[in-house]
DRENBA-723632 format. One line per 8 residues: number of its first residue (from 1); their letters; for each residue x, y, z of N, C-alpha, C. Coordinates in pm, whole numbers, m for minus. Layout:
<sites>
NUM) A) X/Y/Z/X/Y/Z/X/Y/Z; ...
</sites>
This chain:
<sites>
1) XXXXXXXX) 806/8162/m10203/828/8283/m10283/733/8396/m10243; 620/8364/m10112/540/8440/m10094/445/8498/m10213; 404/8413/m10297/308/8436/m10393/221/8355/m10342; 93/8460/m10436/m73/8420/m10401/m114/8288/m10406; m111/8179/m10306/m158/8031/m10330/m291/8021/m10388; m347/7937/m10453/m490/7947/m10489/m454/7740/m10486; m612/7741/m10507/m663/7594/m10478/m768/7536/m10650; m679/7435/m10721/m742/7338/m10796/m814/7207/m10776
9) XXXXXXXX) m974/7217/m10804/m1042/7089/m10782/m1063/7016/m10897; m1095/6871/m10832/m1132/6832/m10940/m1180/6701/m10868; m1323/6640/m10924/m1366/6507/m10848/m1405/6405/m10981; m1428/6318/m10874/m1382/6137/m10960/m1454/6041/m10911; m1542/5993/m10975/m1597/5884/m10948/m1540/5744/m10966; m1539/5686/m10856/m1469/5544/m10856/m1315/5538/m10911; m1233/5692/m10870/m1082/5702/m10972/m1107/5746/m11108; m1228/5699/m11187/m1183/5682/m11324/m1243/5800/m11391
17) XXXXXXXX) m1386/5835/m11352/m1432/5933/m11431/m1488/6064/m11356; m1413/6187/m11493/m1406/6307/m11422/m1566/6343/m11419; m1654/6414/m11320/m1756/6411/m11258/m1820/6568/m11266; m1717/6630/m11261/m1797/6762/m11180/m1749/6879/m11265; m1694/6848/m11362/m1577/6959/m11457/m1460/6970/m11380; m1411/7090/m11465/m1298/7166/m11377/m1341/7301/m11274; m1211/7251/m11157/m1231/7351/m11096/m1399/7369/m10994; m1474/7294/m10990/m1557/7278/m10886/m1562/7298/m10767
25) XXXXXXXX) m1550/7334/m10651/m1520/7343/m10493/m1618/7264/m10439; m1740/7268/m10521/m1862/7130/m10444/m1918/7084/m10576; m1960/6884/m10513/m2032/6853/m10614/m2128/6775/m10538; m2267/6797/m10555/m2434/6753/m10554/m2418/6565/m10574; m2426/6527/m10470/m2371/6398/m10499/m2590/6339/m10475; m2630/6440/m10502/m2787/6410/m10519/m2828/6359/m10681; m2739/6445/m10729/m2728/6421/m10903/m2724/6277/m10946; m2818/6265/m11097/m2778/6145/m11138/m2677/6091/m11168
33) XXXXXXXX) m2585/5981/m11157/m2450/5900/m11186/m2380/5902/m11014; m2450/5954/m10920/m2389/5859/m10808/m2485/5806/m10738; m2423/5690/m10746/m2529/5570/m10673/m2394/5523/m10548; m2524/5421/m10468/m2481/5384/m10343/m2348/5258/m10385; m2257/5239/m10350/m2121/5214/m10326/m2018/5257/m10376; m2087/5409/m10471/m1925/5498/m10547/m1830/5546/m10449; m1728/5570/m10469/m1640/5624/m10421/m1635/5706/m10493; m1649/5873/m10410/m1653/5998/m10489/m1484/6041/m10436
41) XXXXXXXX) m1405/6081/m10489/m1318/6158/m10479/m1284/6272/m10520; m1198/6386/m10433/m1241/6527/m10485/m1077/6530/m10482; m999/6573/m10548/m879/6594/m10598/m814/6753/m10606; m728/6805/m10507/m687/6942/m10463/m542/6962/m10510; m555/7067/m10579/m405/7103/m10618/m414/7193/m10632; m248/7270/m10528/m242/7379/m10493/m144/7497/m10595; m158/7563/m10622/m105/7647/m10769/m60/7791/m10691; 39/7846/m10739/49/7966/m10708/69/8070/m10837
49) XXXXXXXX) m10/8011/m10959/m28/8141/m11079/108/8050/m11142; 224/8015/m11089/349/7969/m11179/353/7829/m11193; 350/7779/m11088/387/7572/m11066/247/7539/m10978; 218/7432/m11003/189/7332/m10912/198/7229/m10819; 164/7239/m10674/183/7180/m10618/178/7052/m10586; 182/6927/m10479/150/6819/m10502/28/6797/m10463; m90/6737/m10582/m210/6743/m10536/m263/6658/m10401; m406/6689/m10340/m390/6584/m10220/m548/6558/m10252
57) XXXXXXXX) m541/6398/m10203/m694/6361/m10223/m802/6313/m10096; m885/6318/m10096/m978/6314/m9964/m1110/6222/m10050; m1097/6123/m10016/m1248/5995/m10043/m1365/6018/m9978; m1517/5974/m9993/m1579/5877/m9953/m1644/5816/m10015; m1692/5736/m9946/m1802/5596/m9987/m1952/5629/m9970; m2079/5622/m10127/m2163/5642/m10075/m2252/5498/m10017; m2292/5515/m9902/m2294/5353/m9843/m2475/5387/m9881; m2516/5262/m9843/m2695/5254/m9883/m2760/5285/m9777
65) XXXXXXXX) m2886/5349/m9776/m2934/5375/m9662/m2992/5240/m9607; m2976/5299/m9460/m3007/5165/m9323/m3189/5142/m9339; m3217/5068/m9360/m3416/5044/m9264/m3445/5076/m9162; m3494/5170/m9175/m3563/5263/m9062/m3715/5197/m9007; m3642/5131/m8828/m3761/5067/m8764/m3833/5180/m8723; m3966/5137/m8778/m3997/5253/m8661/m4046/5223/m8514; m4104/5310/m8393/m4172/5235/m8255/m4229/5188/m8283; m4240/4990/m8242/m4323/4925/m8228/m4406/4911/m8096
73) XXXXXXXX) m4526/4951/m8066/m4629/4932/m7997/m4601/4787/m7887; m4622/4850/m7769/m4531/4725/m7649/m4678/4627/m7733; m4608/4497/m7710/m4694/4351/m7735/m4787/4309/m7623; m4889/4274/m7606/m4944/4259/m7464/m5057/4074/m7491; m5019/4023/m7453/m5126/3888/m7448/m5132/3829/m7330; m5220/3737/m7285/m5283/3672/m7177/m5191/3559/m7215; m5145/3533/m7018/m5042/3397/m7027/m5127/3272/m7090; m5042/3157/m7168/m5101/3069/m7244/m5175/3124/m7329
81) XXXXXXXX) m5192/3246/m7369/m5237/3279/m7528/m5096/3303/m7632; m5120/3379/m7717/m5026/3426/m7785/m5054/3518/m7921; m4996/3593/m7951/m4952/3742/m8023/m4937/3702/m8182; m5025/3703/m8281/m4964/3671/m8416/m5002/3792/m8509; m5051/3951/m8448/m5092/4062/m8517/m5013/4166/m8565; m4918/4096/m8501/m4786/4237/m8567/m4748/4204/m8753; m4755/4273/m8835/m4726/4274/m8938/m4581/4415/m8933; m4453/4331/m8928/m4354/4378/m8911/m4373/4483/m9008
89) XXXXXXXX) m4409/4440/m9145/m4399/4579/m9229/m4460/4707/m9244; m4516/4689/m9131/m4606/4821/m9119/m4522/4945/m8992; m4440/4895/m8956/m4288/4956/m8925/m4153/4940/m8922; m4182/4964/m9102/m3990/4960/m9124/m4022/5026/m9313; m3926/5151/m9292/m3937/5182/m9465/m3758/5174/m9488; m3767/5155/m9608/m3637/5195/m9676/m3617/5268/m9819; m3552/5316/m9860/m3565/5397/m9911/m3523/5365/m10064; m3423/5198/m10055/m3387/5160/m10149/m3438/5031/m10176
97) XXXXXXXX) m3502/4943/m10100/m3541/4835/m10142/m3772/4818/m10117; m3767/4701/m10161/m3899/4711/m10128/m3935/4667/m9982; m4062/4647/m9917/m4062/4609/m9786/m4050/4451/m9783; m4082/4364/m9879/m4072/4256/m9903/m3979/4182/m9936; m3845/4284/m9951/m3702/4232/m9944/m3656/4216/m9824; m3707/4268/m9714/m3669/4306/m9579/m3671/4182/m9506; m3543/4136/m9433/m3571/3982/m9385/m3530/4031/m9273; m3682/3963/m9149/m3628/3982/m8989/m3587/3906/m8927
105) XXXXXXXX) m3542/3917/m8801/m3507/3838/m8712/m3537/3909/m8587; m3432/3876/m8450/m3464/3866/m8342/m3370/3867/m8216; m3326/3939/m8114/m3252/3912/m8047/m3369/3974/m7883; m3239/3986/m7777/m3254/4035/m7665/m3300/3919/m7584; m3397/3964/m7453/m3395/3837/m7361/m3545/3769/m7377; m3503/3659/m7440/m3619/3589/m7509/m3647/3458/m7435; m3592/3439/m7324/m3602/3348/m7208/m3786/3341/m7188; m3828/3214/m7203/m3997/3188/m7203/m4018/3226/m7333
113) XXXXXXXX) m4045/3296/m7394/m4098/3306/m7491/m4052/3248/m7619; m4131/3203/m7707/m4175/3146/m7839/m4135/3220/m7950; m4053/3273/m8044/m4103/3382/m8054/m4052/3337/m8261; m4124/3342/m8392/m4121/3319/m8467/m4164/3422/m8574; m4095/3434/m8695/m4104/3547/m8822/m4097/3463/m8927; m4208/3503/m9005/m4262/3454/m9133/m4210/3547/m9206; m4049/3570/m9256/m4031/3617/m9378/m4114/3624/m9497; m4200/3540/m9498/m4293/3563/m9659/m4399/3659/m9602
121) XXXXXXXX) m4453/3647/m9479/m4608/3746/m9472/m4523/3867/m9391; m4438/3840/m9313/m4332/3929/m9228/m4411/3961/m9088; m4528/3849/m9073/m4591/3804/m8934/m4514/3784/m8822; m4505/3871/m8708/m4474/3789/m8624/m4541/3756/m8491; m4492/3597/m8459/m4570/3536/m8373/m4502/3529/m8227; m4553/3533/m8145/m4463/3519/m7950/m4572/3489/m7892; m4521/3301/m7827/m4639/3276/m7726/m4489/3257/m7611; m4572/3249/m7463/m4506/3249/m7370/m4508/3105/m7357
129) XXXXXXXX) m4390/3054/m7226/m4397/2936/m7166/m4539/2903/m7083; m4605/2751/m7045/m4679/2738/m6966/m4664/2760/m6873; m4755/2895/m6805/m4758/2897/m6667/m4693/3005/m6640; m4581/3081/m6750/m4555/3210/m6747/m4618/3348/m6724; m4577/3434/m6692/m4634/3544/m6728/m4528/3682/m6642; m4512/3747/m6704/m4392/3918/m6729/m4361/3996/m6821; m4229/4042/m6806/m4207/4137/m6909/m4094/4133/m6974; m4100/4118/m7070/m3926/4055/m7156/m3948/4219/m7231
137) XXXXXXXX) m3810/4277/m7272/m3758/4333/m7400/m3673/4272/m7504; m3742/4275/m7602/m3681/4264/m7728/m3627/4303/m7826; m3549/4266/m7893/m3519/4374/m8020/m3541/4283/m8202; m3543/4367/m8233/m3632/4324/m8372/m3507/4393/m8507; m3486/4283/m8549/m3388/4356/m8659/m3416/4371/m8792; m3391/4441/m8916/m3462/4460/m9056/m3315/4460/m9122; m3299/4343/m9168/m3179/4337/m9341/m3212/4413/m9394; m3194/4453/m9514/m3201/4466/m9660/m3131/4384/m9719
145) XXXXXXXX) m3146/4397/m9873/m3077/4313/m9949/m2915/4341/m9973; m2877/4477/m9924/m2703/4529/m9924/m2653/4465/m9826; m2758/4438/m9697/m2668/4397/m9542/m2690/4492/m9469; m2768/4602/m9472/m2765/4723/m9384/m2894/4655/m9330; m2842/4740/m9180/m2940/4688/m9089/m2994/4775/m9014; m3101/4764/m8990/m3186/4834/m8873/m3252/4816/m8765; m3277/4827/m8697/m3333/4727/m8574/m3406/4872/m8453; m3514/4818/m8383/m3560/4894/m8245/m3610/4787/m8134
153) XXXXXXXX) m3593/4836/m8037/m3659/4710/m7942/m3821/4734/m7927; m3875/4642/m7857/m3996/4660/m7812/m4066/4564/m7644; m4160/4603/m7591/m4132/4543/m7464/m4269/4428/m7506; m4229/4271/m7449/m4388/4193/m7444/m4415/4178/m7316; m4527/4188/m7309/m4667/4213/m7192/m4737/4070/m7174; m4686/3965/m7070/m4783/3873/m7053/m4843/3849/m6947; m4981/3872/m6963/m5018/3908/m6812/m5114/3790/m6802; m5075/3759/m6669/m5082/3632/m6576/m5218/3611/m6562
161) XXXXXXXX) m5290/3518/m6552/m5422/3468/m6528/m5394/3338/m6421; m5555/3386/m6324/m5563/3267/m6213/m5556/3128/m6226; m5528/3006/m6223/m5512/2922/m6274/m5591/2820/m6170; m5652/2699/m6236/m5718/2654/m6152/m5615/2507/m6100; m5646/2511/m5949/m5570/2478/m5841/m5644/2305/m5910; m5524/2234/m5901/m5582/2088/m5937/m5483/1966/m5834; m5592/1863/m5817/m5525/1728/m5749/m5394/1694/m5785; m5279/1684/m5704/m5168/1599/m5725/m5196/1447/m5658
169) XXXXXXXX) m5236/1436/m5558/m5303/1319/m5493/m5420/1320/m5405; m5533/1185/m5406/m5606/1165/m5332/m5615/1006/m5291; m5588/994/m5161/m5581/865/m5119/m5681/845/m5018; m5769/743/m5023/m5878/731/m4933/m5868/540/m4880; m5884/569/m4667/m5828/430/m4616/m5910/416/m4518; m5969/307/m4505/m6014/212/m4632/m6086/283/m4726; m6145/138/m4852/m6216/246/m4909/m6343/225/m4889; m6415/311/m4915/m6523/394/m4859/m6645/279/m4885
177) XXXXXXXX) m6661/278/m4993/m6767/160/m5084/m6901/216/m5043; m7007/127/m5046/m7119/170/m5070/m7170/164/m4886; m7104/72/m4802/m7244/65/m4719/m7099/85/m4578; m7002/129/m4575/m6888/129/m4496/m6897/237/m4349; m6932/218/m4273/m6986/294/m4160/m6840/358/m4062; m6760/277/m4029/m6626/299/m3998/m6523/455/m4063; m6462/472/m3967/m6361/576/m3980/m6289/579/m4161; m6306/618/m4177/m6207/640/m4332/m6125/797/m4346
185) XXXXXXXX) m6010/778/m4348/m5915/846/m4367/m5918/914/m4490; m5930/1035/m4576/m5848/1109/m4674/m5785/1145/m4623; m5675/1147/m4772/m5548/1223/m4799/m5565/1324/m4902; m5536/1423/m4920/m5522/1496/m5044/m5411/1563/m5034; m5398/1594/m5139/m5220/1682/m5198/m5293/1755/m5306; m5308/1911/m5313/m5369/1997/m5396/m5282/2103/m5445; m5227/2153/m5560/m5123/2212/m5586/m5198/2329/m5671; m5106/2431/m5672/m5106/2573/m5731/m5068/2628/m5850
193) XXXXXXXX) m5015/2605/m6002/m4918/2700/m6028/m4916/2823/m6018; m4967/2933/m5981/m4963/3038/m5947/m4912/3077/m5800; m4865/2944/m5744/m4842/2950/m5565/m4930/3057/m5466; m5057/3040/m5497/m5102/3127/m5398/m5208/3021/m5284; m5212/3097/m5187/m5227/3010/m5053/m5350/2894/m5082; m5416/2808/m5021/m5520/2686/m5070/m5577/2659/m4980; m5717/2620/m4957/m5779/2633/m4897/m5856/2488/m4901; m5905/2390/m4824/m5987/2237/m4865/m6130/2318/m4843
201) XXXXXXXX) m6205/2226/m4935/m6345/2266/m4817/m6375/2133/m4854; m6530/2106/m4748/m6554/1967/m4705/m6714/1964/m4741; m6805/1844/m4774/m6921/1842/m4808/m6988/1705/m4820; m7093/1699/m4794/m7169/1566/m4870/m7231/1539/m4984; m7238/1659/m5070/m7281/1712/m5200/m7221/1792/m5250; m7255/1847/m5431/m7187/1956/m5433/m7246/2066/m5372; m7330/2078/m5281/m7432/2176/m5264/m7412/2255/m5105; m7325/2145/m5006/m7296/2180/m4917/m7162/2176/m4838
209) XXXXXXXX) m7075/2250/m4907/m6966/2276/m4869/m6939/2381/m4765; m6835/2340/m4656/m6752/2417/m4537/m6625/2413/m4565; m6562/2471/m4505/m6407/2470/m4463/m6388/2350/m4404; m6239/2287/m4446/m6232/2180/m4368/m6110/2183/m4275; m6154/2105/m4133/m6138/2139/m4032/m5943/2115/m4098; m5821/2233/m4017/m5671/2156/m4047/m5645/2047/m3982; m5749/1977/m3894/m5687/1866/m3812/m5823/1781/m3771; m5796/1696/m3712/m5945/1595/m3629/m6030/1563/m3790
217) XXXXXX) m6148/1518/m3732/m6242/1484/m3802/m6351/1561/m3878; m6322/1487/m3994/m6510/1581/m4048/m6621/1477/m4087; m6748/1479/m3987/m6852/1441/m4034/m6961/1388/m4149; m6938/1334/m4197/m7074/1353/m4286/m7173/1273/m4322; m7305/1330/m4286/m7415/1220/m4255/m7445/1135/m4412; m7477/1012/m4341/m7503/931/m4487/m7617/978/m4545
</sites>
C-alpha cells in the first residue's frame, strides 16, 4: 500500500517472560535476571500504523564464560630430576567458578615424560624417562564445573647431564691371584648412555694411570 513500515520489539527470556517492556530496540543483557544458559529472544513485528505483520524472531544463548589459561612459564629440570613447582592455579581465572573447582588435565606429545595433576593442591608434577633429556610441548587443559574449557600449551626443558660411563663386562684369563707372573689377558666392555666416544686408561694404582695401549700389551710392575 506503500505506507510508512515501522518496527515492533519485544524480548523474552527463555520464551516465557517479557524482559525489556514494550517496544525496546536493545536490551543490557548485563542486567540482573540474565544468567548464563538463558535464551534471550528479541521478537520483531512489522506494523505499518494499520495491520501487523508476521512477527520474526532471532535467539541466543547466554553460554558461561571459558577459564582463561594464562602463559605458563616453559618448565625446565635436569634429566633424572623432576618438576613439582607449578601450582596450576596461579594461571587460570574464571569468572564464574572458584579456582578450586577447576579440574586439569593434559594432552600433546608426552612421549618420556611422567607427567601427573593433583586436582586437590592443582600441583603439577613431570619427571622424564631414564636417560632422557629434550624438548616436548604440551598442553594443559582447565574444566569448570559447566564443561567449558580452557587450555594453553607450554614447552618442558630437560636438559641432559654427563652420565657416568660404567662396566658391562670384565673378564680376566687366567686369573691373576696373588703371586701369578705369566701373561693374563683382560677383557673389558665399557658402555655410555649418553653415547659419547670412551676412552680405557691403564695403571698399577689409583695413582698412576695412562692411556691404554688399542692393541699389544700393557705392563705393570709388581
Amino acid at each position: 500500500d506503500a505506507d510508512a513500515a515501522g518496527y515492533y520489539y519485544r524480548w523474552f527470556n527463555n520464551n516465557t517472560g517479557l524482559i525489556a517492556g514494550e517496544n525496546n530496540q536493545t536490551y543490557n543483557c548485563s542486567k540482573p535476571g540474565c544468567e548464563k544458559w538463558d535464551n534471550i529472544t528479541c521478537e520483531i513485528t512489522p506494523y505499518d500504523g494499520y495491520e501487523n505483520g508476521t512477527a520474526l524472531n532471532a535467539s541466543i544463548q547466554i553460554d558461561p564464560y571459558i577459564p582463561k589459561v594464562l602463559t605458563i612459564p616453559n618448565i625446565i629440570f635436569y634429566e633424572e630430576g623432576y618438576n613439582d613447582s607449578i601450582n596450576l592455579s596461579d594461571y587460570v581465572f574464571d569468572v564464574d567458578h572458584n579456582l578450586s573447582e577447576i579440574n586439569w588435565s593434559y594432552g600433546g606429545n608426552t612421549t618420556s615424560l611422567t607427567i601427573t595433576i593433583d586436582n586437590v593442591t592443582k600441583i603439577l608434577n613431570i619427571t622424564a624417562d631414564l636417560n632422557w633429556f629434550g624438548n616436548k610441548t604440551i598442553i594443559l587443559y582447565a574444566v569448570d564445573p559447566d564443561g567449558s574449557v580452557g587450555f594453553n600449551s607450554t614447552l618442558v626443558i630437560v636438559i641432559g647431564v654427563n652420565d657416568i660411563p660404567t662396566w658391562n663386562t670384565i673378564n680376566v684369563n687366567p686369573d691373576i691371584g696373588n703371586y701369578n707372573t705369566s701373561l693374563t689377558i683382560i677383557t673389558v666392555n665399557a658402555v655410555d648412555v649418553d653415547y659419547d666416544n670412551l676412552t680405557l686408561k691403564c695403571g698399577e694404582n689409583d695413582f698412576n694411570w695412562n692411556l691404554c695401549p688399542s692393541s699389544g700389551n700393557q705392563t705393570v710392575p709388581p
